[in-house]
VOGU-3710 file (C-alpha; in Angstrom, 3 decimals, decimal comma):
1> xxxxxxxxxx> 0,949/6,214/-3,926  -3,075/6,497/-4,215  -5,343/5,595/-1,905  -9,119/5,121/-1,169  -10,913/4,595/2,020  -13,999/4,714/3,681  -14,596/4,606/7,447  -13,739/0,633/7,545  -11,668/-0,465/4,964  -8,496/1,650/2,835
11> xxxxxxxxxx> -7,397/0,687/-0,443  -3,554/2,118/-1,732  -1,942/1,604/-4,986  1,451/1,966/-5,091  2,288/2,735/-8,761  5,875/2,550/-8,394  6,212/-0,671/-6,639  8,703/-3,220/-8,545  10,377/-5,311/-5,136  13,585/-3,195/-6,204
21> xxxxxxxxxx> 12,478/0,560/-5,867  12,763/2,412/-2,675  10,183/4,940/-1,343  12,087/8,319/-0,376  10,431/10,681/1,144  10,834/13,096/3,852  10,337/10,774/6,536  12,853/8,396/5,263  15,375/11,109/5,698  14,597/12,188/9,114
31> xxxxxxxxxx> 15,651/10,893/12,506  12,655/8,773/13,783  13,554/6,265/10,409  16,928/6,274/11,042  16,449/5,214/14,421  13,976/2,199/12,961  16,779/1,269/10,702  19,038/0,845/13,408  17,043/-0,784/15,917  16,018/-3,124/13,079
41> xxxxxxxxxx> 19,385/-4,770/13,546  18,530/-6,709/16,488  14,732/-6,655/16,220  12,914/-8,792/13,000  9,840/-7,182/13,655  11,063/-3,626/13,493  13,363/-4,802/10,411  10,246/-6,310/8,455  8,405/-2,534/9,192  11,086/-0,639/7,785
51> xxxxxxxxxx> 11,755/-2,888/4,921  7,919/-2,616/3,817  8,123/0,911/4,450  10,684/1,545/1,990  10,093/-0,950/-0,748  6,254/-1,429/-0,162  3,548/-3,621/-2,599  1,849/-2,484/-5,391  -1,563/-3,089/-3,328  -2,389/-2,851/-0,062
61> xxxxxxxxxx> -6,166/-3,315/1,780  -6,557/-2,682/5,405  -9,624/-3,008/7,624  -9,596/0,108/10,387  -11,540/-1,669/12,415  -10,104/-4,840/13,216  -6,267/-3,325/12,373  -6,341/0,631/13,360  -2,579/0,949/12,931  -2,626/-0,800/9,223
71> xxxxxxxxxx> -0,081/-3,338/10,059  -1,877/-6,748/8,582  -2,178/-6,322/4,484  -5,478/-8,512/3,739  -4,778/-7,757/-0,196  -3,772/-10,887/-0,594  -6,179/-12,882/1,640  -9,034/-14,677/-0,385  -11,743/-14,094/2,030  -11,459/-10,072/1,406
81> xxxxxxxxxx> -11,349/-10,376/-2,631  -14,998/-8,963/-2,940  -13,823/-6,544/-0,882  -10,636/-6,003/-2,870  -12,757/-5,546/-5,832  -15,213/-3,265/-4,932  -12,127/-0,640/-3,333  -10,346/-1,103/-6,958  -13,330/0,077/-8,093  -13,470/3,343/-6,127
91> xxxxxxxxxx> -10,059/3,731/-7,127  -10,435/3,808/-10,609  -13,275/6,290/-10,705  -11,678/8,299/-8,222  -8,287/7,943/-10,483  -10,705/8,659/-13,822  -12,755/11,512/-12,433  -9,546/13,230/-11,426  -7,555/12,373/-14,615  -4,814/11,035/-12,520
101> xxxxxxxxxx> -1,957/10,300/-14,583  -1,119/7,244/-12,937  -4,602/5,495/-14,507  -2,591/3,774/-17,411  -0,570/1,888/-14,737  -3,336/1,190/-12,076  -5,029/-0,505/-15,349  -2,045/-2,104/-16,573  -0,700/-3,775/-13,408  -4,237/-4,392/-11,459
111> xxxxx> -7,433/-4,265/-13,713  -5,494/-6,526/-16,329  -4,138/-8,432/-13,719  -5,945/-11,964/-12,833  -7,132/-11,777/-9,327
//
């Protein structure tokens, strides 16, 4: 997981992302998941959160401003693909300036990638 951001809008690649792949972590292992889990049983809403959580998209673009808790992806929304664009970007020369070993992938499944 990579991300970018600036005081609006934050940009994460998630390298690892296939649909089938689940994100472990330390939270995912703790109590305050488990309890989402379980309440996600009865509640679609608190399902859908923990489902993303765990299995997440390769991209994801938030606006701070208009979505402070980062709960509506606009990666996919055509009105914020100049957006989009410009926060792959800043990715890539953040990921190329660092030598981030992940660079091969971020070009392979989003720069070759058709918009």
């Amino acid at each position: 997981m990579r991300c970018v951001q600036d005081k609006r809008y934050a940009y994460i690649f998630n390298g690892w992302s296939d649909g089938e792949t689940v994100f472990i972590n330390e939270s995912t292992e703790g109590l305050t998941f488990k309890a989402m889990e379980k309440a996600g049983k009865t509640d679609a809403y608190i399902h859908h959160r923990a489902e993303f959580f765990k299995y997440r998209v390769t991209e994801e673009l938030y606006d701070y401003l208009l979505d402070p808790h980062a709960l509506n992806n606009l990666a996919g929304k055509p009105e914020y693909c100049d957006i989009l664009r410009h926060m792959r970007r800043r990715m890539h020369e953040y990921m190329r300036e660092s030598k981030d070993g992940l660079i091969d992938d971020f070009y392979q499944k989003i720069l070759r990638s058709p918009d």
